[in-house]
C-alpha positions in Angstrom: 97.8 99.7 96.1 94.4 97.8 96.4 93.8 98.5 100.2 90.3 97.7 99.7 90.7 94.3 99.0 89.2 91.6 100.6 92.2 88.9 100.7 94.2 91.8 102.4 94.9 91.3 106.3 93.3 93.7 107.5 90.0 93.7 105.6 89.4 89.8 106.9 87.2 91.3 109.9 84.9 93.3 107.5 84.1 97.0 106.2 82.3 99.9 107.9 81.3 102.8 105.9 81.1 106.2 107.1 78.9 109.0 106.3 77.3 106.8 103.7 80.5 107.2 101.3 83.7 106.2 102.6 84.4 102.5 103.3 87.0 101.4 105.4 88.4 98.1 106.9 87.4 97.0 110.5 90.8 97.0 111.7 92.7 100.6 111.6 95.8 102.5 112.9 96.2 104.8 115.7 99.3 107.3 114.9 99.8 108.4 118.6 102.8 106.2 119.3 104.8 107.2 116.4 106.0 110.2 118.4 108.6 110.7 120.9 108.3 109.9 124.7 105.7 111.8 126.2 103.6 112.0 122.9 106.3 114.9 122.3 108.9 115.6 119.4 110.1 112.8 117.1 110.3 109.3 117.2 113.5 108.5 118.3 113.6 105.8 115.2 112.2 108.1 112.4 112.6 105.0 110.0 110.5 102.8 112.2 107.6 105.0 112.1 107.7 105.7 108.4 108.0 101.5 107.9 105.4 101.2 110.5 102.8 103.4 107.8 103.7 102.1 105.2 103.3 98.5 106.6 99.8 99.0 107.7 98.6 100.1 104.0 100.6 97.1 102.5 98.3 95.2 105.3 95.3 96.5 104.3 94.6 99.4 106.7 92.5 102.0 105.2 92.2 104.1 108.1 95.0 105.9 110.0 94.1 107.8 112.8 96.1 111.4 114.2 96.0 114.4 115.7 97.7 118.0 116.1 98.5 117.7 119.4 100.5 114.3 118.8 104.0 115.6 118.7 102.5 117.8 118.5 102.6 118.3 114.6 105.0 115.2 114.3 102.2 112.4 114.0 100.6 114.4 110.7 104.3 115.3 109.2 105.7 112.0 109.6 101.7 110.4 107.9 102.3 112.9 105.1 105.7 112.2 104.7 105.4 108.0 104.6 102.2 107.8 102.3 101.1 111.5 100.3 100.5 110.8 97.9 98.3 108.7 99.7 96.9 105.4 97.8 93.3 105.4 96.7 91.0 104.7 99.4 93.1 105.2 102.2 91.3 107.5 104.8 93.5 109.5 107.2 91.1 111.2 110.0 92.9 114.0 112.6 91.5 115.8 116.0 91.6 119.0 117.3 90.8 120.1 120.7 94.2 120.1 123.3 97.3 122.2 122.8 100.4 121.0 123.7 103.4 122.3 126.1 105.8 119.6 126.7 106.0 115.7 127.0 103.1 114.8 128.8 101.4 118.4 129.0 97.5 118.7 127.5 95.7 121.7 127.7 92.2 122.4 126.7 91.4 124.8 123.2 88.4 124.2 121.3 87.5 128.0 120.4 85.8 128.3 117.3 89.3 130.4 116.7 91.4 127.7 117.5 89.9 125.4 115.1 89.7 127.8 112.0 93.5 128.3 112.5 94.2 124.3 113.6 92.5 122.6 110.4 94.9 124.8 108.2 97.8 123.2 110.2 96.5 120.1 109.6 95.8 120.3 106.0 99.3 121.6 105.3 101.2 118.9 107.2 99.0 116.0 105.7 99.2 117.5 102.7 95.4 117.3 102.0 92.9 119.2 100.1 90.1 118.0 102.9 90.0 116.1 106.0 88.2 113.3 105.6 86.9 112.4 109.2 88.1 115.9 111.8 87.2 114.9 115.1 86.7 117.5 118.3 89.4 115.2 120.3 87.4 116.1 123.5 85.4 119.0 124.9 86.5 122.1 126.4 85.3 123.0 129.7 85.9 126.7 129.0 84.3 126.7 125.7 80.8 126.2 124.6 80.4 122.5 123.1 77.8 123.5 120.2 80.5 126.7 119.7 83.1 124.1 118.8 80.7 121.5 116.6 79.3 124.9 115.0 82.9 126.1 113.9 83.4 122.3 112.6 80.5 122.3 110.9 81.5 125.5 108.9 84.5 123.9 107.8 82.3 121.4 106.1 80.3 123.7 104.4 83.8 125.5 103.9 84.9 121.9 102.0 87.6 121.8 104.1 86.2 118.8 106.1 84.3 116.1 104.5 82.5 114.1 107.5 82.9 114.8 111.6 83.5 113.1 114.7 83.8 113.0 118.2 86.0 112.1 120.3 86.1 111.6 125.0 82.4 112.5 124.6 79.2 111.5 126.5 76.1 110.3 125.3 74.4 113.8 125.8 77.5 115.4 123.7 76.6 112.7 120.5 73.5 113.9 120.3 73.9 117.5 121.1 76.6 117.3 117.8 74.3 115.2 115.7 71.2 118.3 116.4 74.0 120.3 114.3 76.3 118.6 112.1 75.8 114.5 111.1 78.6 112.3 113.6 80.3 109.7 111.6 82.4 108.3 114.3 82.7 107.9 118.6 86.5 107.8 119.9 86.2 106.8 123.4 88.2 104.5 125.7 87.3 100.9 125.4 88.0 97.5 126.3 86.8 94.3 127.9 88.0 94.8 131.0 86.8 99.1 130.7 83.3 98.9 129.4 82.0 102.2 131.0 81.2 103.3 127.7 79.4 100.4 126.4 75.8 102.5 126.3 78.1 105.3 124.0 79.2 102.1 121.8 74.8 100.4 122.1 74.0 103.8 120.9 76.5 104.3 118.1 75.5 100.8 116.8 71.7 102.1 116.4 73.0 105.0 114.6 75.3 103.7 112.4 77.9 106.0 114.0 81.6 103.9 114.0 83.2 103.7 117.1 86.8 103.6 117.2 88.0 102.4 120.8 91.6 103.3 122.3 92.9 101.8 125.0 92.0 98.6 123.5 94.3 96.5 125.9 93.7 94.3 128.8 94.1 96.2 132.4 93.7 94.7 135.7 94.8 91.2 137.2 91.7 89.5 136.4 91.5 90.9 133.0 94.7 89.8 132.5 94.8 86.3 133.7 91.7 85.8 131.5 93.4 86.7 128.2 96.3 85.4 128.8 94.2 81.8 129.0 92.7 82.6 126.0 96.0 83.3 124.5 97.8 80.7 125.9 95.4 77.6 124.9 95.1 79.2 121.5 98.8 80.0 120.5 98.3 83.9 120.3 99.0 87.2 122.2 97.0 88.7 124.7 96.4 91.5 121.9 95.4 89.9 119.2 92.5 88.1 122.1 92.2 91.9 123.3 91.4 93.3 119.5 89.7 90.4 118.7 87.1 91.1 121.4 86.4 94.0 120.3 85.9 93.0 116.6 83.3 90.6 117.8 81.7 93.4 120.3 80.0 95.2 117.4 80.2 95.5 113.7 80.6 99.4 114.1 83.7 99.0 116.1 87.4 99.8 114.2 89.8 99.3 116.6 92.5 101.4 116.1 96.0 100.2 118.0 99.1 102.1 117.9 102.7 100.8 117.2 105.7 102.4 115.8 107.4 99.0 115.3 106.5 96.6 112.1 106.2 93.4 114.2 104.0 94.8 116.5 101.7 96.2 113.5 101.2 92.8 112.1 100.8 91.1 115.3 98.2 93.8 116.2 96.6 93.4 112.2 96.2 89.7 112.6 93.6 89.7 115.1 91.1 90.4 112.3 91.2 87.0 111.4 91.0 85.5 115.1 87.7 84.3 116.2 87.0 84.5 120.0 84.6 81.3 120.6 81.1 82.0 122.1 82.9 79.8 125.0 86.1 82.6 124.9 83.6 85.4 124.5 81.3 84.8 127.8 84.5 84.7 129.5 85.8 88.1 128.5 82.4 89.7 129.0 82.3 88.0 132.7 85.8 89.9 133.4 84.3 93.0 136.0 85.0 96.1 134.6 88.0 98.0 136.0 87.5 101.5 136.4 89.9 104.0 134.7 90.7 105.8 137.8 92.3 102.2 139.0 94.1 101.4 136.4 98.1 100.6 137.2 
């Protein structure tokens, strides 16, 4: 299956290659959402989720994005299970950093332990030799942040990871990570109307770091009244205006929206080919960022 290729939906907003050796299209795939409520246990349509992944190759999307703790376990088996063996080009990247309880329950562990035994999880459930991107999914407050890069970094000398990235991080925590082990990709939240990361985003641009933004949606009434003009006087969704923005933002961005639903998908995928005006562009950037903290 020719993901790569350029007449493909996704791959209409571009490439980015990371870590100087793996190219992907600018338009990815979060796997959060594939789980059950709560980010815990199964989907309740199974058959959805696996049409869902499969959809987004057929598309074009080369890069799905997981984790352990989505399910937890679930998001990785039900990856494995829709695409190993996974089509050439196709780059699945997982995070590891929160243990899970029950629905809706995150707790910190980022030990150098905990990620020696985690990765092994991960490889077994994807079904993978190597990860291709592993990701700290966010620091621990209990645990030394150059403890948890360093035990990363040994799985890559270990072959067991092929590039790393970050993930809920800081500006001080990027380059901490890059003074020990070469950062490939950003995962922060980030959107028009929530740009309180936009110096993370400036720096990863200099660096030719990707960043991949969740949370990509519209929050706030003023946010929302200006997308929905957008997508009102050009015949679209807010979304595809929302992801659309973003593509424009930088040329390291790869948003990654989650779905477990087919229509969804390819609304979500078509927004690599919708061009926000300079006109439709001023107007998204004059929206006032909403703080997190106030979001409904």
């Amino acid at each position: 299956m020719p993901s790569s290729n350029a007449s493909l939906p996704a791959a209409v907003a571009g490439t980015i290659t990371l870590g100087g050796d793996l190219t992907v299209n600018r338009m990815g795939y979060g796997a959060m959402r594939i789980t059950g409520p709560g980010i815990w246990g199964p989907p309740s349509d199974k058959q959805a989720a696996l049409a869902t992944l499969r959809r987004a190759v057929e598309l074009g999307v080369n890069l799905i994005d997981t984790a352990d703790s989505y399910g937890p376990d679930v998001s990785e088996e039900l990856i494995a299970e829709a695409l190993s063996p996974y089509p050439a080009g196709v780059v699945v990247t997982t995070k590891v950093g929160w243990t899970r309880h029950g629905p809706g329950i995150w707790q910190h562990n980022a030990s150098p332990t905990h990620i020696a035994e985690a990765i092994e999880g991960s490889l077994k459930r994807l079904r993978l030799e190597r990860i291709d991107v592993y990701q700290l999914h966010v620091p621990d407050p209990a645990v030394s942040f150059d403890a948890s890069i360093e035990a990363i970094a040994r799985l890559k000398e270990q072959g067991k990871v092929r590039h790393v990235g970050l993930s809920n991080v800081a500006l001080e925590y990027v380059k901490r990570a890059q003074k020990i082990v070469p950062i490939v990709s950003v995962q922060n939240r980030y959107s028009f109307s929530d740009r309180e990361w936009d110096f993370v985003l400036n720096y990863c641009e200099e660096q030719g770091i990707a960043f991949l933004p969740w949370g990509p949606m519209a929050q706030g009434r003023q946010a929302n009244a200006a997308v929905e003009k957008i997508a009102r006087e050009r015949g679209t969704t807010t979304a595809v205006v929302s992801l659309a923005w973003l593509l424009r933002r930088s040329p390291v961005v790869i948003p990654i929206p989650g779905t477990g639903s087919v229509i969804h998908l390819e609304e979500n995928v078509s927004a690599a080919a919708f061009k926000i005006s300079d006109e439709e562009f001023a107007a998204l950037n004059a929206v006032k960022p909403m703080p997190y903290w106030l979001r409904g």
